[in-house]
C-alpha positions as CSV (number, residue, x, y, z in Angstrom):
1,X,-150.6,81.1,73.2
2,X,-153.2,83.0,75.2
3,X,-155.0,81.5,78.3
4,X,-154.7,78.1,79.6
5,X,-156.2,75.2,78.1
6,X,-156.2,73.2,81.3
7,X,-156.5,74.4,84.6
8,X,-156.2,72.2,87.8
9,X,-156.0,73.0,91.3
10,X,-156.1,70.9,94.8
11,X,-156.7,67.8,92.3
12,X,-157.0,64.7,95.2
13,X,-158.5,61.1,94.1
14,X,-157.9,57.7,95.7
15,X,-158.9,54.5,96.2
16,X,-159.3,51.9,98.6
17,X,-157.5,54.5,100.9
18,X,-154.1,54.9,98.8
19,X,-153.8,59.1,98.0
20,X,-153.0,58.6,93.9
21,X,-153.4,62.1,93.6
22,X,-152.6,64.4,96.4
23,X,-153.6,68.0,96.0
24,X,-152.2,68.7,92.6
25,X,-152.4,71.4,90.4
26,X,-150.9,73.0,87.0
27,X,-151.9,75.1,83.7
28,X,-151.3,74.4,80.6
29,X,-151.2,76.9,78.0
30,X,-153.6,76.7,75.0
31,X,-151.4,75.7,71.4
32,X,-148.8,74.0,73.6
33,X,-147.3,70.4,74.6
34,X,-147.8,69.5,78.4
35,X,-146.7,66.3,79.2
36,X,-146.8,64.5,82.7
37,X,-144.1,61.9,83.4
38,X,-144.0,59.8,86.3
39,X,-143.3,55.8,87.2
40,X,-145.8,53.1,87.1
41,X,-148.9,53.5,89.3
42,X,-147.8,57.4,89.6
43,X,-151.3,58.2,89.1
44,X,-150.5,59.4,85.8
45,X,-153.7,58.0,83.7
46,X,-155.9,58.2,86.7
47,X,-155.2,62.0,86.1
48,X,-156.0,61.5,82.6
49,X,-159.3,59.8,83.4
50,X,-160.4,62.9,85.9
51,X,-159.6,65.2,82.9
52,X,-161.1,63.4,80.2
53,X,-164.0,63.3,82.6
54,X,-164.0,59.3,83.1
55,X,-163.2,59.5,86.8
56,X,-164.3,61.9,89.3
57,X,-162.0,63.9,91.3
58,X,-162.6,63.5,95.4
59,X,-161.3,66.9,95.9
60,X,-160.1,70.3,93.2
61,X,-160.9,72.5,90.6
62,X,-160.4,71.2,87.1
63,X,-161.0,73.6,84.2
64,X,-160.7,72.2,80.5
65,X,-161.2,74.2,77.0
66,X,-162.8,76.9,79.4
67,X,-165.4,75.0,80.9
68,X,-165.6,73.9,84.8
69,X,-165.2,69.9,84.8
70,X,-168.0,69.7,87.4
71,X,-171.0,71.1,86.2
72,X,-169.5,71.1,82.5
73,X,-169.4,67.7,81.7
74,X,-170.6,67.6,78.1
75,X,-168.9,70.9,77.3
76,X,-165.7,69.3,78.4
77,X,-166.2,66.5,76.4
78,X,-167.2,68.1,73.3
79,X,-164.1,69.9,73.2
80,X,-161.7,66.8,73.4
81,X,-160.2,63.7,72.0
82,X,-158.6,61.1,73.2
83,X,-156.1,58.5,72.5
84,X,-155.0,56.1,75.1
85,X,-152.2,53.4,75.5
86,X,-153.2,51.1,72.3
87,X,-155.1,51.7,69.4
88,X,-158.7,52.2,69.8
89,X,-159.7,50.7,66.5
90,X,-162.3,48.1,65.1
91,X,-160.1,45.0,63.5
92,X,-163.1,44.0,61.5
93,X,-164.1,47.7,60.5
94,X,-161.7,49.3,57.6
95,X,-159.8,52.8,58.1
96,X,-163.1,54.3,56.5
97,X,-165.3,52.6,58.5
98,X,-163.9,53.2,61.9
99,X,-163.5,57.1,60.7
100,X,-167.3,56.8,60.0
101,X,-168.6,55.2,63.4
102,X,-166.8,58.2,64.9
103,X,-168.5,60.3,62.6
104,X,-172.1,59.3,63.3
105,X,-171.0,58.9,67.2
106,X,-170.0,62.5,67.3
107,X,-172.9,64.0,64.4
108,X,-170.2,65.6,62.5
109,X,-171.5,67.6,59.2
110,X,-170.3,66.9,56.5
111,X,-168.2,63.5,57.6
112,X,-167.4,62.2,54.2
113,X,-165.5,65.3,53.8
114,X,-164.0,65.4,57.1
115,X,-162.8,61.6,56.8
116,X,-161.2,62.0,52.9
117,X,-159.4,64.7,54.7
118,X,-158.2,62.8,57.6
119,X,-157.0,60.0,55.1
120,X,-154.8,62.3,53.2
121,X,-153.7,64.0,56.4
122,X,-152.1,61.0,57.9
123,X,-151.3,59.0,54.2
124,X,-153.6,56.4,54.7
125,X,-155.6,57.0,51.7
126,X,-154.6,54.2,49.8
127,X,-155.3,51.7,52.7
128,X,-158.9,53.3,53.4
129,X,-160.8,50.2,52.3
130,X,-158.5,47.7,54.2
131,X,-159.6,45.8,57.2
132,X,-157.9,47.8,60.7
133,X,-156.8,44.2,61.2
134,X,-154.1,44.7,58.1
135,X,-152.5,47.3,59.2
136,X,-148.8,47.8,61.1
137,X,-149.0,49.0,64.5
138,X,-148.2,52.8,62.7
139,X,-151.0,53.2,61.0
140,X,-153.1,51.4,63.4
141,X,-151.5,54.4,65.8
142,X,-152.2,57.2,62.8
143,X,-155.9,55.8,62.3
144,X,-156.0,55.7,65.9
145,X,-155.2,59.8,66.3
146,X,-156.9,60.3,63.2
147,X,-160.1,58.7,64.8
148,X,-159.5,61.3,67.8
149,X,-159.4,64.1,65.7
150,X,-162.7,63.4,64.3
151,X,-165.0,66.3,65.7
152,X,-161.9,68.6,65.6
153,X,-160.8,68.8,69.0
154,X,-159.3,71.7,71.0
155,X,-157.3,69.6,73.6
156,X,-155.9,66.7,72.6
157,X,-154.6,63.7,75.6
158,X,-152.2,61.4,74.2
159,X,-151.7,58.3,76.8
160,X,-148.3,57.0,76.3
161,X,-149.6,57.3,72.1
162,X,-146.4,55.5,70.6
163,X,-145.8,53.0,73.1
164,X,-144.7,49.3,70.8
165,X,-144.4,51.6,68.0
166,X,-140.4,51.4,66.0
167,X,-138.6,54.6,65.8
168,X,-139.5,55.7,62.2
169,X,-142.8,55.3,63.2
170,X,-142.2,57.4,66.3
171,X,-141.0,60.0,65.1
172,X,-143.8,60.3,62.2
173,X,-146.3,60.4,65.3
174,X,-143.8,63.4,66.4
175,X,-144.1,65.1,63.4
176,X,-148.0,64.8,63.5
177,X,-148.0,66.5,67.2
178,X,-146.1,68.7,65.9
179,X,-148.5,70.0,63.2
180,X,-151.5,69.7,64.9
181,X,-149.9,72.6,67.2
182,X,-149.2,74.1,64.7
183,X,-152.7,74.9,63.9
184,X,-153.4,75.7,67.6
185,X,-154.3,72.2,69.4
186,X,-153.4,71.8,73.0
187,X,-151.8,68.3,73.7
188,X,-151.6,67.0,76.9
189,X,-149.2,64.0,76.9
190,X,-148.2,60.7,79.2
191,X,-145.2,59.0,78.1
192,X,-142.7,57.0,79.3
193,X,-140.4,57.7,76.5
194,X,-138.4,60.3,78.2
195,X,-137.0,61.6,75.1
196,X,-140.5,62.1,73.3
197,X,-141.1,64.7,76.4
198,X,-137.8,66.3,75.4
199,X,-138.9,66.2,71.8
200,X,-142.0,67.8,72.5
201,X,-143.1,69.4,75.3
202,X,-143.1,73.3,75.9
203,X,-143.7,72.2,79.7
204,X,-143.1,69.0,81.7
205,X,-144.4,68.0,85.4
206,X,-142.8,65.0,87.3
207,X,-145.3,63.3,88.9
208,X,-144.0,61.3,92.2
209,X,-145.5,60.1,95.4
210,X,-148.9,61.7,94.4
211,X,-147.4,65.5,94.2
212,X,-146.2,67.1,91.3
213,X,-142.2,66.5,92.2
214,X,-141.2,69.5,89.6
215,X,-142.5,71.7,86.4
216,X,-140.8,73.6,84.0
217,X,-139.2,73.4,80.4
218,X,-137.3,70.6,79.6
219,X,-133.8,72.3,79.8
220,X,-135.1,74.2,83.3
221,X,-136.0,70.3,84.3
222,X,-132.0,69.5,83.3
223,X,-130.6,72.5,85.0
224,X,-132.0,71.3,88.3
225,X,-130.2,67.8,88.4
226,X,-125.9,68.0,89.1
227,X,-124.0,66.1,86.5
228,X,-123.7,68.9,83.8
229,X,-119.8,69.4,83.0
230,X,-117.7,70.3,80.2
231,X,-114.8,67.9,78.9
232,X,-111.7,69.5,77.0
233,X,-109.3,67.0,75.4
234,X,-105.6,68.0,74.9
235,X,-103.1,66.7,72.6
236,X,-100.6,68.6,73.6
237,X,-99.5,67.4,77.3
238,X,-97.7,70.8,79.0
239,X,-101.1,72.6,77.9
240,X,-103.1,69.4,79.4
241,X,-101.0,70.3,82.5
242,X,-101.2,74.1,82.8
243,X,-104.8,74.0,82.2
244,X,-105.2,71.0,85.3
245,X,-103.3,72.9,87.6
246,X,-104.9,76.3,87.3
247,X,-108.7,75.2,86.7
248,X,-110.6,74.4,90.1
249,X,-112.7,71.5,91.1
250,X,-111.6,69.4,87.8
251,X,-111.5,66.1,87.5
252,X,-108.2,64.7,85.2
253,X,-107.6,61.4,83.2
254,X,-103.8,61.5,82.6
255,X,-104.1,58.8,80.1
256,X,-106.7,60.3,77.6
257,X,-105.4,64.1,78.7
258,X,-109.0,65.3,79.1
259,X,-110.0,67.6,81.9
260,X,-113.8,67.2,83.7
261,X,-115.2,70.5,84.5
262,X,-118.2,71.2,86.7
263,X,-120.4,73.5,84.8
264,X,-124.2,74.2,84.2
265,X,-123.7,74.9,80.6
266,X,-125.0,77.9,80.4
267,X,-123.3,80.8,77.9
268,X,-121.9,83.2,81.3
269,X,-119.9,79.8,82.2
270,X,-118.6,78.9,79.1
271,X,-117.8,82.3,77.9
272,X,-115.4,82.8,81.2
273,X,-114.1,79.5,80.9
274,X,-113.0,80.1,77.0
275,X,-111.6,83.5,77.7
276,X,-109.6,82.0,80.7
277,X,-108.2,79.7,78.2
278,X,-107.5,82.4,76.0
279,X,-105.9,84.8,78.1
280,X,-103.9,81.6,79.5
281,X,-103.3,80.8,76.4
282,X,-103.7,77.3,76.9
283,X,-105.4,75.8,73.3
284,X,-108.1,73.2,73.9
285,X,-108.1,70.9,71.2
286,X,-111.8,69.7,71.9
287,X,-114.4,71.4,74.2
288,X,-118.2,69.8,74.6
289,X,-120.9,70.4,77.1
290,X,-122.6,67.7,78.5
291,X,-125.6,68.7,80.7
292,X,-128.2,66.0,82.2
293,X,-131.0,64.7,80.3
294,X,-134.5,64.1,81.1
295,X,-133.4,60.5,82.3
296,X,-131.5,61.8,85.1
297,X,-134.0,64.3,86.1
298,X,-136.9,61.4,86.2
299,X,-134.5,59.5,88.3
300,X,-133.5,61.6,91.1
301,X,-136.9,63.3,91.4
302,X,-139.0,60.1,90.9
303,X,-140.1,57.4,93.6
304,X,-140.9,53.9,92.6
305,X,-144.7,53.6,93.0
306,X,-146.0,50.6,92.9
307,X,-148.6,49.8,90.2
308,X,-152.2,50.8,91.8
309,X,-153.9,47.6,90.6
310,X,-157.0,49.4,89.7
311,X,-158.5,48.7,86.4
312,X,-159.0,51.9,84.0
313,X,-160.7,52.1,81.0
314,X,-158.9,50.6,77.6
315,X,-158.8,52.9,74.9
316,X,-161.8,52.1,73.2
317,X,-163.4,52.3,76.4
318,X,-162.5,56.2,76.6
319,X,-163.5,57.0,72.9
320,X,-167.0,55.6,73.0
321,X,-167.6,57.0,76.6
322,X,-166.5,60.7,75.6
323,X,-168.5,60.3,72.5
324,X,-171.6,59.5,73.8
């Protein structure tokens, strides 16, 4: 991955006099997943909307795909797609159709090619010809993405893309992410599903109180919230015992003969707890690390924001606008 993708500095918006965005700023690498996470009303799509250029900033320096977001504009938006919060797609229109208008809107060559290609791509050949309106909420989502990627795009924002969507069909969006970074698309991604962050991202940022609250990988997210502790379970009570009384700072339940250990589970604290046991020779008959999740990061880093109230534009909204 060389260069960033997205570059923001200083980023500052409001309305009405509520800060929503107070002096942010992050990179995101070009070929990688950045996603943003935050509450409600965290300011997290209004940052999407300055980005995608749909809202101005009131103060910063955004660069996206290379080009300055201020005096690039069309640049900017000729080098994106977009997919909000629900699917962006015409009911009455079929999967070929909708592909088309995109098509024409963005005066791509060759578009019969490109959409036959984007059909097989996300296996939704044989429902081409069927009205939008007949589809599940999955391949409303895949003709959705397949809609953004129309023009191909070199950064890709995902809004929350699989929110209402089951989990088979969640994971088949993952799968497409996945491959489409595989070929060297940036995503930048919103979501609410904590574990879709874990899943994907090569970076996260918290966003809380208008200020990026934390950034970093998903495991150095974990490592920065307590909690992480490893749990050995005993069958044998004398070792249970010897290993209680020598360890420090453990916490012991008698009844299930399991011992709590604090621990950041990294390999330096596991390989001197396992040689203690060794040299002790006190046999474990169960050892596993538990470390904290993205949950417990969002938790103790995030405020509760209330909702901003502000309207923002529906999906459809933000395809037609970056289109034009």
């Amino acid at each position: 991955m060389n260069g960033s993708a997205i570059a923001v500095s200083g980023l500052r918006k409001a309305y009405g006099g509520k800060t929503v965005l107070d002096g942010i700023g992050f990179d995101v690498a070009a070929g990688s997943v950045f996603s943003l996470l935050g509450p409600n009303g965290a300011g997290k799509t209004t940052t999407v909307n300055i980005l995608t250029t749909l809202a101005r900033p009131d103060a910063g320096t955004v660069r996206v795909a290379g080009h300055d977001l201020a005096s690039g504009t069309r640049e900017v938006r000729a080098a994106i797609g977009v997919t909000g919060q629900f699917a962006a797609v015409d009911d009455l229109l079929t999967g070929r159709e909708n592909l088309r208008l995109m098509a024409d809107l963005k005066r791509v060559r060759s578009g019969d090619r490109v959409i036959a290609g984007l059909l097989d791509r996300f296996e939704l050949a044989e429902s081409a010809d069927k009205p939008a309106a007949a589809y599940s909420g999955g391949m409303r989502r895949k003709l959705d993405l397949a809609m953004t990627l129309v023009g191909t795009p070199r950064v890709i924002f995902l809004d929350e893309p699989t929110t209402g969507l089951d989990p088979r069909s969640r994971r088949t969006m993952w799968d497409i992410v996945r491959a489409l970074v595989a070929d060297g698309t940036t995503i930048f991604l919103t979501t609410q599903y904590l574990e879709e962050a874990d899943e994907l991202a090569d970076r996260v940022a918290v966003l809380s109180g208008g200020t990026i609250a934390a950034e970093g990988s998903p495991d150095e997210l974990k490592r920065l919230v307590p909690g992480g502790h490893v749990r050995l379970r005993f069958t044998d009570p004398a070792a249970y015992r010897a290993a209680a009384g020598a360890l420090r700072d453990v916490t012991a339940d008698d009844e299930a003969l399991t011992l709590r250990i604090p621990s950041d589970g990294s390999q330096r604290e596991l390989h001197a707890l396992l040689d203690w046991l060794d040299a002790a020779g006190v046999q474990a008959d169960e050892l596993t690390v538990h470390t904290p999740d993205l949950d417990d990061v969002f938790l103790a880093l995030t405020d509760h924001d209330a909702p901003t109230g502000h309207d923002v534009p529906t999906g459809h909204d933000r395809k037609e606008s970056i289109a034009r």
